[in-house]
C-alpha positions in Angstrom: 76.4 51.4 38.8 77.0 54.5 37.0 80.7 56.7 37.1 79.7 60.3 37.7 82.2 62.2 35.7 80.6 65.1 37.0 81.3 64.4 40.7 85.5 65.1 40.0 85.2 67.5 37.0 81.8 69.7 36.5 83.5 71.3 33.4 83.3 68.0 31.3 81.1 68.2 28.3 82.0 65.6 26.3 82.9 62.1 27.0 82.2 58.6 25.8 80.9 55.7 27.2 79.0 52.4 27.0 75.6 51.6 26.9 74.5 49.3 29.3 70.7 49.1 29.4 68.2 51.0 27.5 64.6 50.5 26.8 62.4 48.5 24.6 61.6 52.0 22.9 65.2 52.9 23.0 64.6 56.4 24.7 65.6 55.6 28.2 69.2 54.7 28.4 71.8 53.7 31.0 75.6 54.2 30.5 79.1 53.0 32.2 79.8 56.6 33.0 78.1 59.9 32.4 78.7 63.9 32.4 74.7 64.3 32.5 74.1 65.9 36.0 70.3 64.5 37.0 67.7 66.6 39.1 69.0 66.5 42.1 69.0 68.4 45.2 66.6 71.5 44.2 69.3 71.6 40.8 67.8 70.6 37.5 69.3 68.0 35.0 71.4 68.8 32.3 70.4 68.5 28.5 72.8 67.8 25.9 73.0 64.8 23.0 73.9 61.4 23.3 75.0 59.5 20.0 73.5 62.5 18.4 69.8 62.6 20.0 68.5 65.1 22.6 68.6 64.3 26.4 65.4 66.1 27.4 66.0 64.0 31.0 68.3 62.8 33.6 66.7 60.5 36.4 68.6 60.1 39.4 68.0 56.2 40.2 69.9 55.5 43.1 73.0 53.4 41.8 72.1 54.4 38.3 71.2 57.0 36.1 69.0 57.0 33.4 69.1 59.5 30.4 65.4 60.1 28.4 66.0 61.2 25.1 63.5 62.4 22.9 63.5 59.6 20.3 64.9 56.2 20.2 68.8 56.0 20.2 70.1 54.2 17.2 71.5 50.9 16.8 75.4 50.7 17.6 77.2 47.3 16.6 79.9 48.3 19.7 77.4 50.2 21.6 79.6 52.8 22.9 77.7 56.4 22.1 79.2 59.8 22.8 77.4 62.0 24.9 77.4 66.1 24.8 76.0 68.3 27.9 75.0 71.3 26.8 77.6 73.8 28.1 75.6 77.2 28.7 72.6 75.2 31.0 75.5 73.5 32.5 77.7 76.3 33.6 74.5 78.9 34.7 73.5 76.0 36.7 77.1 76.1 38.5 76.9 79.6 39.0 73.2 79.3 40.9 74.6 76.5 43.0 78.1 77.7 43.8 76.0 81.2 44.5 73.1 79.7 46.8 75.9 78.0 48.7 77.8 81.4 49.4 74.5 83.2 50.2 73.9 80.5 53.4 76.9 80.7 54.2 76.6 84.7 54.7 72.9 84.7 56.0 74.2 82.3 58.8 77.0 84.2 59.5 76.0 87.3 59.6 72.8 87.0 61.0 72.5 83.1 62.2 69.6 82.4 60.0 70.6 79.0 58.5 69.1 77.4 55.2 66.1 75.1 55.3 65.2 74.4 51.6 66.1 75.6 48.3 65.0 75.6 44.9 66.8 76.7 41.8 64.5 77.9 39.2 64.3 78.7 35.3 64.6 82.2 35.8 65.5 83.2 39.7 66.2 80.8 42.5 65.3 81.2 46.2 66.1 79.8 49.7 64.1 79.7 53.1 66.0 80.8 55.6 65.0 79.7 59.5 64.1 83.1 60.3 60.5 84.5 60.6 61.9 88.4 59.5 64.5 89.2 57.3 65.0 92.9 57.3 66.4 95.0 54.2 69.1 96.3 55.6 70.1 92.5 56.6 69.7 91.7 52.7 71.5 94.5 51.6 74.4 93.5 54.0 74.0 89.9 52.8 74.1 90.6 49.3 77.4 93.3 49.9 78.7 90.5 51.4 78.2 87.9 49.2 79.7 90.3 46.4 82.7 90.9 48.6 83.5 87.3 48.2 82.9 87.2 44.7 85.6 89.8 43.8 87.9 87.9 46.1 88.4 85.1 44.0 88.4 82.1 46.3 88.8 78.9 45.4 85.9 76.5 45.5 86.9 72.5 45.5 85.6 69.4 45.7 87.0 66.5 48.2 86.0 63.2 49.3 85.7 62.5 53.4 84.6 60.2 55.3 81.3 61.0 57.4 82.7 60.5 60.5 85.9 62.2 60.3 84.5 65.5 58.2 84.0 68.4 60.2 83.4 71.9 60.1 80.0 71.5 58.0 77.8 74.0 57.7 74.9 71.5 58.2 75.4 68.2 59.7 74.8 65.3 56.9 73.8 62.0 58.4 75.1 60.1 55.2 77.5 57.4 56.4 80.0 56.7 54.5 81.9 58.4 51.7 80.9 62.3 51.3 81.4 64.8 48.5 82.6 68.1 50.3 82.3 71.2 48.4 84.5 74.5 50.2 84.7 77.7 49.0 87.8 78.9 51.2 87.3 80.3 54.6 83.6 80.5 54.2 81.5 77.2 53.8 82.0 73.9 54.0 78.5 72.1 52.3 78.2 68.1 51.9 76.8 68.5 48.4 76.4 66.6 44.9 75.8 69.1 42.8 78.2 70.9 40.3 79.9 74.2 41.2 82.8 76.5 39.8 86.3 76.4 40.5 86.2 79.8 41.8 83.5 82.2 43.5 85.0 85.0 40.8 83.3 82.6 38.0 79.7 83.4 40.8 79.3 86.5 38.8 76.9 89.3 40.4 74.8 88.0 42.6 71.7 89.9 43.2 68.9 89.4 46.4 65.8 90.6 44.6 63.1 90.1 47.7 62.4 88.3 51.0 58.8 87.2 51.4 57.9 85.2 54.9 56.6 81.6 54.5 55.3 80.7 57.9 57.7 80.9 60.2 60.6 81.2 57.3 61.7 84.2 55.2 62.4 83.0 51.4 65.2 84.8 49.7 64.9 85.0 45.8 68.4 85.5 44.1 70.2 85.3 40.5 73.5 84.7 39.9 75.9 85.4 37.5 74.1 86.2 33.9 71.2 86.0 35.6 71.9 89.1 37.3 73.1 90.9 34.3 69.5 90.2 32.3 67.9 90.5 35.3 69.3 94.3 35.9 69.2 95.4 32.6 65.2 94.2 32.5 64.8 96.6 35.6 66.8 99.6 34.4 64.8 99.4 30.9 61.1 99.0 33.4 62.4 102.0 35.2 63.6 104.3 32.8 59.9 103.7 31.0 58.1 104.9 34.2 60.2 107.7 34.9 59.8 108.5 31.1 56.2 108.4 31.5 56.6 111.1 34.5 58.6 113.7 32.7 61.6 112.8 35.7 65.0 111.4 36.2 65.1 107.8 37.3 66.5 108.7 40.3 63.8 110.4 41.0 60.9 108.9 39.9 60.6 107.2 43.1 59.6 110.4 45.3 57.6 111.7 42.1 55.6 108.6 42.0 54.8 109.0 46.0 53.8 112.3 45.6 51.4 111.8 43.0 50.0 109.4 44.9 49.9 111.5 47.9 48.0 114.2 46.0 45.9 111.6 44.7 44.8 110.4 47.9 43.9 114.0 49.2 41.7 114.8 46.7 40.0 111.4 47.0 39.0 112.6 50.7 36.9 115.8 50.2 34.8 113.3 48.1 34.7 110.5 50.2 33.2 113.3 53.1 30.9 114.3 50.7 29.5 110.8 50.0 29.7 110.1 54.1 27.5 113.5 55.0 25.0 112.7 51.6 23.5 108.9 53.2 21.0 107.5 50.9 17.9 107.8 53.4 18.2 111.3 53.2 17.7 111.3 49.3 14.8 109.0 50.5 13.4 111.6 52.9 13.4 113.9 49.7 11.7 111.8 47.9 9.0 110.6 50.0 8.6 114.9 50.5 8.4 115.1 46.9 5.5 112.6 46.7 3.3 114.1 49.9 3.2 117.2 47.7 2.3 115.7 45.2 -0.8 113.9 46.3 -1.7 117.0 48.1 -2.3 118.5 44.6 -3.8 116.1 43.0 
């Protein structure tokens, strides 16, 4: 069995442990304890270095987890390694999860549209939501919302509570047993493995890009965090181009665009009416007209 340091502290890098098992190749190995977080839950694994070689994967095996490095560890008359999680991955990783977790909590309570499935992704993350229409003023509350909590600094922690006796969960688990709780104060209360930040302050923005329905679910993408910051400043450099590109303020290149478009359209018409009263048979009357005279002539 493998000791998830993660499980108690998600802000451990650096440890060291024992190797217990590892391949005939040497690039799958199996330690006494581990910080490596495996894919998990919709959250991908970290990547670090253990005894100096890159983890490129963390396999979640049930009592044990195995770590996939991309070349053969070396020999180690003790067999004790150290092992490094590489922190940046690590802590955007938090600040998706801890985010995603908030966001439920204020889609259900605002609107009672509770979480289904969710994916955290390379560049933007998203969740379905049990709800055939989201609107956008209802992700523009959610998202002022979410940000309310952000700036209020809760605390987020991590406690250990028997299945039976744990309540006020946002969705049931039916894990017996021992379950990792992870609360952000007075707002969700998520059976969850996954790592997350001490407070929602460490979030960051958190930004609800779009809302696309999924048959009979609405799928919210989000980014968290510096996520959000990238992601911003990648819009505000695509919109000032196009409002460059029409002479206008940014502000306004909205209503410019649509009324380009809308003078585009009109003068479209007058030639589509043209085309409708000109049919092709009546170029072929002409024609065959053309042709009588001809032989008439001849």
């Amino acid at each position: 069995m493998t000791n998830r340091l993660y499980y108690t502290d998600s802000y451990r890098t650096e440890f060291s442990s024992a190797v217990t098992e590892r391949a005939s190749d040497g690039t799958r190995v199996y330690l006494d304890e581990t910080a490596f977080y495996p894919t998990s839950g919709g959250q991908p694994h970290d990547i670090g270095t253990i005894g100096g070689t890159r983890v490129i994967d963390v396999v979640d095996e049930g009592e044990r987890i195995a770590h996939v490095l991309a070349a053969p560890l070396a020999d180690n008359d003790d067999m004790r390694v150290s092992g490094r999680v590489d922190w940046a991955r690590r802590f955007d990783h938090m600040q998706q999860h801890t985010g995603q977790h908030l966001v439920s909590a204020v889609f259900e309570d605002l609107f009672g549209a509770k979480t289904v499935s969710v994916h955290f992704g390379p560049e933007y993350s998203t969740l379905d939501l049990d709800a055939e229409t989201i609107t956008r003023d209802q992700m523009v509350a959610a998202e002022a919302r979410a940000n309310e909590v952000v700036a209020d600094a809760r605390p987020v922690s991590v406690t250990f509570e028997d299945s039976e006796s744990a309540i006020g969960l946002r969705k049931p688990s039916d894990r017996p047993g021992l379950l990792r709780i992870v609360s952000i104060a007075e707002v969700d209360r998520s059976a969850c493995g996954g790592t997350h930040v001490r407070s929602t302050a460490e979030i960051g923005a958190i930004l609800l890009r779009s809302v696309e329905r999924v048959r009979k679910t609405s799928r919210v993408e989000f980014v968290c965090g510096q996520r959000a910051v990238r992601r911003a400043r990648l819009d505000f450099e695509a919109l000032t181009r196009i409002a460059s590109s029409l002479s206008s303020a940014i502000d306004d290149a909205a209503s410019v665009v649509a009324t380009q478009s809308d003078r585009l359209r009109m003068r479209r018409t007058p030639a589509r009416n043209w085309r409708r009263k000109s049919p092709a048979r009546g170029l072929g009357t002409a024609t065959r007209r053309r042709r009588q005279i001809r032989r008439a002539c001849e």
